[in-house]
C-alpha positions in Angstrom: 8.7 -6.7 -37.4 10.1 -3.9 -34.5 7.2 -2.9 -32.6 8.2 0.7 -34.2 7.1 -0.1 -37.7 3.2 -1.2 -36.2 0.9 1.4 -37.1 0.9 4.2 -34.3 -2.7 3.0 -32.8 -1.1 -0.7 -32.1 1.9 0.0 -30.3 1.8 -0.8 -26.7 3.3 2.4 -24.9 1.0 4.3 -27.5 -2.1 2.8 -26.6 -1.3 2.8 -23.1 -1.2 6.9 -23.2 -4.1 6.8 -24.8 -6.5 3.9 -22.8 -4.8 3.6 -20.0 -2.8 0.4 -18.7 -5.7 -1.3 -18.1 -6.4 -1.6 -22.1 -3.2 -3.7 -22.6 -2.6 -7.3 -22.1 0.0 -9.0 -19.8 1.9 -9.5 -23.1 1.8 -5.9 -23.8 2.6 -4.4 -20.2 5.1 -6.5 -19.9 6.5 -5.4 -23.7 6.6 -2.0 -23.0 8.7 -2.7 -19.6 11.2 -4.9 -21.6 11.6 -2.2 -24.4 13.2 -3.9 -27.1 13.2 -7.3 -28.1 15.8 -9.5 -30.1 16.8 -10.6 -33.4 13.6 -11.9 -35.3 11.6 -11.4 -32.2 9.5 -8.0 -31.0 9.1 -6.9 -27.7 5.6 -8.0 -27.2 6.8 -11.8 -28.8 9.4 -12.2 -26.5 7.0 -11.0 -23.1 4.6 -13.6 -24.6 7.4 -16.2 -24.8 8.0 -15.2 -21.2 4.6 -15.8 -20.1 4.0 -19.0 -22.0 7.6 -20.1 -19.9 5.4 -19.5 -16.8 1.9 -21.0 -17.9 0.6 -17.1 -17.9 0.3 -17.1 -14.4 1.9 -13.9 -13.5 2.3 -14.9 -9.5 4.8 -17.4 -10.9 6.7 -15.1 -12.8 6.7 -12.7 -9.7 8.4 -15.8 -7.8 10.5 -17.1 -10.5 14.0 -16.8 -9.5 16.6 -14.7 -11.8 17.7 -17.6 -13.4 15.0 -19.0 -13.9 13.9 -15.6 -15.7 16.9 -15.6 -18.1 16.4 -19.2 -18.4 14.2 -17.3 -21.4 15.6 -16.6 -24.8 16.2 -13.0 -25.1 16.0 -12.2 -21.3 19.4 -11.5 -20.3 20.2 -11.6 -16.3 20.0 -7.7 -16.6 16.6 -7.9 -17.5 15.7 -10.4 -14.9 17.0 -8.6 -12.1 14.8 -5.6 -12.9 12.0 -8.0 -13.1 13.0 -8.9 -9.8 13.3 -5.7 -8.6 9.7 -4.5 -10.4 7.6 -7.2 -8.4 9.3 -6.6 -5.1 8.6 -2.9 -5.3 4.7 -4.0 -6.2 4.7 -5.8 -2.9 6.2 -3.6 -0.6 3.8 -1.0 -2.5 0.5 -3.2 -1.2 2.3 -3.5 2.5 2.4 0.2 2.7 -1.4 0.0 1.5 -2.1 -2.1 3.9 -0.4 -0.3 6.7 -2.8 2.8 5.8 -5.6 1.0 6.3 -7.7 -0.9 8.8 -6.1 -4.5 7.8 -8.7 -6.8 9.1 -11.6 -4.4 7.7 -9.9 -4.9 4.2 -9.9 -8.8 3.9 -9.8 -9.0 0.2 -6.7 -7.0 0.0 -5.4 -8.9 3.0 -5.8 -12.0 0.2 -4.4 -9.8 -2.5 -1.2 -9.8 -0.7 -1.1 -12.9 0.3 -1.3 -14.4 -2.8 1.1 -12.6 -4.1 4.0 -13.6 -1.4 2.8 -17.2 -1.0 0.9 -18.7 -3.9 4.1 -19.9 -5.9 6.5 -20.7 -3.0 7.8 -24.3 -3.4 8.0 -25.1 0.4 5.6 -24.7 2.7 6.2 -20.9 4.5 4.3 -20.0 8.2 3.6 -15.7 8.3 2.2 -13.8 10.7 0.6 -9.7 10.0 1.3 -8.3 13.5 -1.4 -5.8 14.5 -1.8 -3.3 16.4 -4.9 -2.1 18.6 -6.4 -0.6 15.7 -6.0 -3.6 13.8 -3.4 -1.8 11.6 -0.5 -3.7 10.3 2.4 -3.4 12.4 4.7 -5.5 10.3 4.6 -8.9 8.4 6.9 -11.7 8.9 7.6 -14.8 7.7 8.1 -16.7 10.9 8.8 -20.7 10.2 9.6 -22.4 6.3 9.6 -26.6 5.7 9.7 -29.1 3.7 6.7 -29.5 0.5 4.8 -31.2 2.9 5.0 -29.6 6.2 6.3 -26.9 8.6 7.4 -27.1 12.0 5.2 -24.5 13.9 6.5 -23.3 17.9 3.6 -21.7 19.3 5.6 -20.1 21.8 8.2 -18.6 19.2 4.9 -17.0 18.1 4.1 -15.6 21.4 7.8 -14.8 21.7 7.7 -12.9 18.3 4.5 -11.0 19.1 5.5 -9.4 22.5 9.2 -8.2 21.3 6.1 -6.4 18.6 3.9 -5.0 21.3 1.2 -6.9 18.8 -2.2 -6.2 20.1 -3.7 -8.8 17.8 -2.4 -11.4 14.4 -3.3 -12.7 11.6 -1.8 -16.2 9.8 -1.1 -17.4 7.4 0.6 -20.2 5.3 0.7 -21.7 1.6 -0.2 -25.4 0.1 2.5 -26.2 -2.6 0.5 -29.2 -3.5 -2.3 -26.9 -4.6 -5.0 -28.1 -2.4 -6.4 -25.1 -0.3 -8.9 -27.4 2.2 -7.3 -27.0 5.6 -6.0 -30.5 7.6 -7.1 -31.6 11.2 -3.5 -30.7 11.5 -4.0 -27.2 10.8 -7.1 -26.8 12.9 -5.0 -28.2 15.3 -2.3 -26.2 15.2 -4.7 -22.6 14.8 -6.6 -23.6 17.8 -3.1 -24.1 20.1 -2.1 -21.0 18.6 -5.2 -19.1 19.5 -4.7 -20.5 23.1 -1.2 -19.5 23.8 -1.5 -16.3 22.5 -4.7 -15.9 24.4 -2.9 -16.0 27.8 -1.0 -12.9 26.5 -4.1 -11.0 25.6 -3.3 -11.5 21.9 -5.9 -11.9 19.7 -5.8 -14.4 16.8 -8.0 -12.3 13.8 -8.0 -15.0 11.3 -5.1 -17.5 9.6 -5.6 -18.2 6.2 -4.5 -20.8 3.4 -2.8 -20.0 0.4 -2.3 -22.2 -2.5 -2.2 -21.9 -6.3 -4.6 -18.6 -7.7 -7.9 -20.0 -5.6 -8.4 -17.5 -3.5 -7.0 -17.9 0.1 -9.1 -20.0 2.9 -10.3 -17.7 5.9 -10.4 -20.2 9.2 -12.7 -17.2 10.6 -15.2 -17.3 7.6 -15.4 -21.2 8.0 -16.0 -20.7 11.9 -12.5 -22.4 12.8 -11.2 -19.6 15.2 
């Protein structure tokens, strides 16, 4: 049945105008920016078989690749792209947010963002949030990618990279594809060289966090590691 011939109250777009997108479910949000669905299948079945493709977990659908959007019955390349194009905009929407705002004063919506860039990345990716005096964010970068396993880390491309930004202070980052969030010696190792060489700059290191998965990211400064 078309999502046109549900009774009015049932309809997504409907009960969005009158509860507010917060009512709806992924299913439903994600219906109403499809629009139509195909042959045999509403709008809302084919977001759910577009969730169920990706386990639910909507930071995997905000990485999935184009193909591997359209790899879904129904979702044509079209469609994917503006998918694409949807969760890109949502990011560069929090990065503005964040550029507002004291960064460093706002850690759960430093996490927020992180999550959403790194949690479903299939190689291991090294960022860095330049900051400014103010601890407001200057610019975020993604400074080193490797291999599942590991990435090769130059602390003095870092230092290099947060001069040419006139960076007053950073914070890390980087994700764990194989889900596990606990930091490594190697890790602690590599903070605490970091924190060094950018100390003989006058550079301070804020905090460098670990994403992997939905847990919520590791802070080294909450665990007392910087």
């Amino acid at each position: 049945m078309a999502i046109t011939d549900w009774p009015a109250g049932e309809r997504p777009r409907e009960r969005l105008l009158s509860h507010g997108p917060e009512a709806l479910s992924d299913a439903e949000l994600l219906a109403i920016y499809l629009r139509v669905g195909v042959r045999g299948k509403s709008a809302v079945d084919l977001a759910r078989d577009l969730l169920l493709r990706f386990d639910g977990n909507l930071n995997a659908l905000a990485e999935a690749t184009p193909a591997q959007l359209s790899s879904v019955s129904g979702i044509g390349i079209a469609k994917a792209v503006q998918l694409k194009a949807s969760f890109e905009l949502t990011r560069r929407a929090l990065t503005q947010e964040m550029v507002k705002r004291d960064s460093f004063s706002s850690p759960g919506q430093v996490r927020d963002w992180l999550r959403l860039k790194l949690a479903n990345r299939q190689h291991e990716v090294f960022m860095a949030l330049w900051l400014d005096a103010q601890n407001r964010l200057l610019r975020a970068d993604e400074l080193f990618t490797g291999s599942l396993t590991q990435t090769s880390v130059y602390p003095r491309e870092v230092v290099k990279t947060a001069l040419a930004h006139n960076a007053a202070a950073v914070i890390l980052a980087h994700n764990h594809p194989s889900g596990v969030a606990e930091p490594s010696r190697a890790d602690e190792l590599l903070t605490k060289n970091l924190k060094d060489a950018l100390a003989m700059v006058d550079i301070k290191l804020l905090d460098h966090f670990i994403v992997a998965g939905n847990q919520a990211p590791i802070s080294f400064a909450e665990r007392g590691l910087i």
